[in-house]
Steps between C-alpha positions, in 0.01 A plus 500: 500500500482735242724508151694807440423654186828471248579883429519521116870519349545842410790601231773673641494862512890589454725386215270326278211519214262326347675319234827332693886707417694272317852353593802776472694222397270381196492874342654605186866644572426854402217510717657323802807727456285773535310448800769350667666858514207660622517251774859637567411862488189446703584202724179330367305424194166739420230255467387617170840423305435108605152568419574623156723240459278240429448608135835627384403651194271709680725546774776660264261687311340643840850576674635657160184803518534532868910597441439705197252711687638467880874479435499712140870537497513146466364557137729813420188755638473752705175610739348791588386317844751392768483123614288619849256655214456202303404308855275746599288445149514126558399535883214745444338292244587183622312588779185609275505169336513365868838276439602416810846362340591795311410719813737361731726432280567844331421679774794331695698625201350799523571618849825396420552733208344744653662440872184574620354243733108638471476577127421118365186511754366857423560470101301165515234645706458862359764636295337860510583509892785333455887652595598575128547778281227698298686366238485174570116522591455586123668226406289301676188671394596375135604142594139446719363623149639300308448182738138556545355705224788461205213594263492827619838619477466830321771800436373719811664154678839558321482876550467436877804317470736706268391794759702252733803501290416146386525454100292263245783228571475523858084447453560230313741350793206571745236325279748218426601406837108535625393263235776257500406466872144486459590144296709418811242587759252266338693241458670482859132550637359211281801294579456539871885628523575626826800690612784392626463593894891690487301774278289629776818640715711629258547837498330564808741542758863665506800248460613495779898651477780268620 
């Protein structure tokens, strides 16, 4: 009679990273206050704010950049790119660092911005075919610049842009957002974060109406 072989214990793909989330409960109040109302506005908890979590000087440090550059009215300043804009940047390059987290997870926010269902999956796989505006393709151009050869950012790169409409502020969004991301992308990818599964639907289909 032969002995099965024991299948190997493999780490759960959904909901979980590397290094374990700690306990809402344990976290300091600002922090818990905070993710507890994203819970409420989302009807769950984004795996990375847990994630985060772990270190909350980093975690308030991290969260702090991400609002001043994704939510700049928070911080008394105005954008030249609209909140679908700033998701597109973090999608398309997300996807060039090959972040799975940041992927799903924006581009569910994306397609929701945007209220179109296709966009997350076409920006993530080529932008230049993608369902956007010439506009927004230049934008685009600039960010993949700046996320995978920063060092040769020149001013025919910030001419393309101004020919846009965009202005020096508004390149300086584009590179902000790419790079800030870029440190998220590496360290959801080294951390083994994955998304949380209610990403992968949203935005997708209609509501229905009741």
């Amino acid at each position: 009679m032969s002995i099965p072989t024991p299948t190997p214990q493999r780490r759960p793909l959904l909901n979980t990273s590397r290094y374990p989330f700690p306990d809402l409960n344990t976290l300091p109040e600002d922090i818990r206050a905070r993710i507890l109302e994203v819970q409420e506005k989302a009807g769950f908890i984004p795996n990375v704010f847990l994630a985060f979590a772990r270190r909350p000087a980093e975690w308030r440090a991290f969260f702090a950049y991400h609002d001043a550059l994704m939510a700049p009215e928070t911080v008394g300043r105005e954008s030249g790119l609209s909140k679908g804009e700033r998701e597109m940047i973090v999608t398309a390059t997300s996807a060039a660092n090959q972040c799975l987290y940041c992927v799903v997870a924006h581009g569910a926010i994306l397609r929701i911005y945007e209220k179109k269902p296709l966009i997350a999956d076409q920006v993530a796989v080529n932008y230049r075919k993608a369902d956007i505006t010439p506009r927004q393709r230049a934008m685009l151009d600039f960010a993949m610049k700046v996320c995978l050869r920063s060092h040769e950012i020149d001013e025919a790169d910030f001419a393309a842009l101004h020919a846009h409409g965009f202005s020096d502020e508004d390149a300086w969004d584009i590179a902000a957002i790419t790079a800030f991301f870029g440190l998220s992308n590496r360290m959801a990818s080294f951390a083994g974060m994955q998304p949380n599964p209610e990403f992968y639907l949203m935005g997708r289909v209609p509501k229905s109406k009741t």
